[in-house]
N, C-alpha and C positions, 0 to 999 in steps of 0.2 A: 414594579420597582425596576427601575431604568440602571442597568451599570453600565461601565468602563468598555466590558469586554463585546457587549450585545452592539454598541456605535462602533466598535475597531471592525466588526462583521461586515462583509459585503454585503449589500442589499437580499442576492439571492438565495444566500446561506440563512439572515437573518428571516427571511419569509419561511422557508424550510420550516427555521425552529420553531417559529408560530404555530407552523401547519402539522409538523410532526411530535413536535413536543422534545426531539433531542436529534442532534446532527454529531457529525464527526467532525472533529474543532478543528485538530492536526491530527496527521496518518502519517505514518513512516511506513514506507513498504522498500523491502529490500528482496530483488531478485536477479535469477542466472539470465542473461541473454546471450543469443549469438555475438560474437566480437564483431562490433561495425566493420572493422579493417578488413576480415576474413569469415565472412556472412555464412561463406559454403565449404567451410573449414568445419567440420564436425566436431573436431576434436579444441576448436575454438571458442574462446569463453569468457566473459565477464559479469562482475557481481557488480549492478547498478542500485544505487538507493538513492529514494525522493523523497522528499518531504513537500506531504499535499495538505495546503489550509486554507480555512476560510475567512479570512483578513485580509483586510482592505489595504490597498497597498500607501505609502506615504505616510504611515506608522511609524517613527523611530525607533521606537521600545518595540515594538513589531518586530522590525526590519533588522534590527541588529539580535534580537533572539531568533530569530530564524535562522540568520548566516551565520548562529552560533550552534543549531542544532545541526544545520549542512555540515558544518565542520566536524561536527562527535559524527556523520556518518561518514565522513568521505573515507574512515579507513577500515567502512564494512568487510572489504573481502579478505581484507590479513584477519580478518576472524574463521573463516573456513580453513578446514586441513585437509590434507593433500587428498587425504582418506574420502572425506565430503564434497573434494572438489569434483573427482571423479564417477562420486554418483550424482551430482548436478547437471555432470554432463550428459551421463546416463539417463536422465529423465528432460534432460532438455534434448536429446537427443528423438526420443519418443513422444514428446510433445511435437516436435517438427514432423513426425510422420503423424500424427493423428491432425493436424491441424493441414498438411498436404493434403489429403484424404478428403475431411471438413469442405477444402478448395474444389476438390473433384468432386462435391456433392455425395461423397460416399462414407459409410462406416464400415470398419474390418472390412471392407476392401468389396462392399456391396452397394449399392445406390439406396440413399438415406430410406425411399420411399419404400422399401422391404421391411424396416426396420420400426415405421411411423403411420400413422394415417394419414393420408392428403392431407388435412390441414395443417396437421404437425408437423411435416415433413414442408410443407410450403413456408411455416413459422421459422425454418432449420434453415434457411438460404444463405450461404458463408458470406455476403456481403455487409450481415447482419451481425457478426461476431468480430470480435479484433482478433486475425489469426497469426498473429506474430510469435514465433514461438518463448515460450518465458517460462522460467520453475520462479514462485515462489519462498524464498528461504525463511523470510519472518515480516511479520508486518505486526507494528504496535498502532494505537490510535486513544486520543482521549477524546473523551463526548462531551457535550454541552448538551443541559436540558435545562428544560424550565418549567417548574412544579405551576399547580395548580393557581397558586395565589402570585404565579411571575417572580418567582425568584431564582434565579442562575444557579445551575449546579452543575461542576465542571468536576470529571473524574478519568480515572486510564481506564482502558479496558486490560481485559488479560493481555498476553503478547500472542499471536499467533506463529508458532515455532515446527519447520515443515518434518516429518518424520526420516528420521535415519541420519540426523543431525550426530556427531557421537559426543560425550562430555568434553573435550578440549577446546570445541567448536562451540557448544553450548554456554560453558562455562564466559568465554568470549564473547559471545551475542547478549549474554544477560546482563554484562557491567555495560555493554553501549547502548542497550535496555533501560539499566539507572542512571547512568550518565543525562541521556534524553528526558526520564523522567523527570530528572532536578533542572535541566534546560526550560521542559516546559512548565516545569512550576514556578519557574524563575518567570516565565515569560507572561504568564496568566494570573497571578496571585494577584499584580497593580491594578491590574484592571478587574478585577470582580469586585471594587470597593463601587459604592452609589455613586454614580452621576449626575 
């Protein structure tokens, strides 16, 4: 049973779902990064969110709930409080020295291959990982699957919310949580009718 949503799919997302049986439709992932401006400012910081999907571009109903979902995030980081900004920093801060480290081929400050077997440790080559430093703050995502007999099921997953968030901060994250959810239901419900 051929819907709406499965032809708005890019080619490569829609093979996925054949081959996997369920893909991740839309993902919001919001995270701490170094501030572009002041890269080597430690104490420098920004909360960036994206929204990542697998539709085909030239979509109208697409393309205008997306730049409505960009919009519910673009004011992720007045959700952080001062309180949580500082420990972002804190742990972006420790991300950067483990992912220096990672660069030097080392862990805690020893040469990976102490820590691994040759193969393992040949598998561990930093050129192989994205070492840009980044904390994680929340990332939401809905799936798309397709049951047995090809019928489209499209659902949220939980939200992934990173620890030491405190209720102010949380309480914030989880209406631009539902805000999003009603975006992407808005944006996917026309399209799961048959095609």
């Amino acid at each position: 049973m051929m819907t709406k949503i499965f032809e708005a799919m890019i080619p490569e997302v829609q093979e996925e779902l054949i081959r996997d049986g369920i893909i991740e439709l839309v993902t919001v992932l919001v995270e701490a990064l170094p501030h572009p401006d002041r890269p080597d400012d430690p104490s420098a910081m920004r909360i960036a969110a994206e929204v990542y999907h697998g539709f085909r571009e030239g979509v109208p109903a697409i393309g205008t709930g997306l730049a409505a979902l960009r919009g519910i995030c673009s004011g992720a980081a007045e959700d952080i409080t001062p309180a949580v900004q500082d420990r972002l920093l804190a742990d972006l801060a420790r991300d950067r020295l483990q992912k220096d480290e990672w660069r030097e081929g080392k862990v805690n400050g020893e040469p990976i291959a102490l820590h691994f077997s040759p193969e393992v440790a040949d598998l561990l080559r930093p050129e192989l990982f994205d070492l840009d430093p980044k904390v994680t703050v929340w990332c939401h995502a809905w799936t798309a699957g397709m049951s047995d007999d090809g019928k489209m099921l499209v659902d949220r997953d939980r939200p992934f919310i990173a620890d030491g968030i405190d209720d102010e901060s949380l309480t914030r994250i989880l209406e631009r949580i539902y805000a999003l959810d009603a975006g992407i239901s808005a944006m996917v419900r026309p399209l799961m009718e048959e095609g």
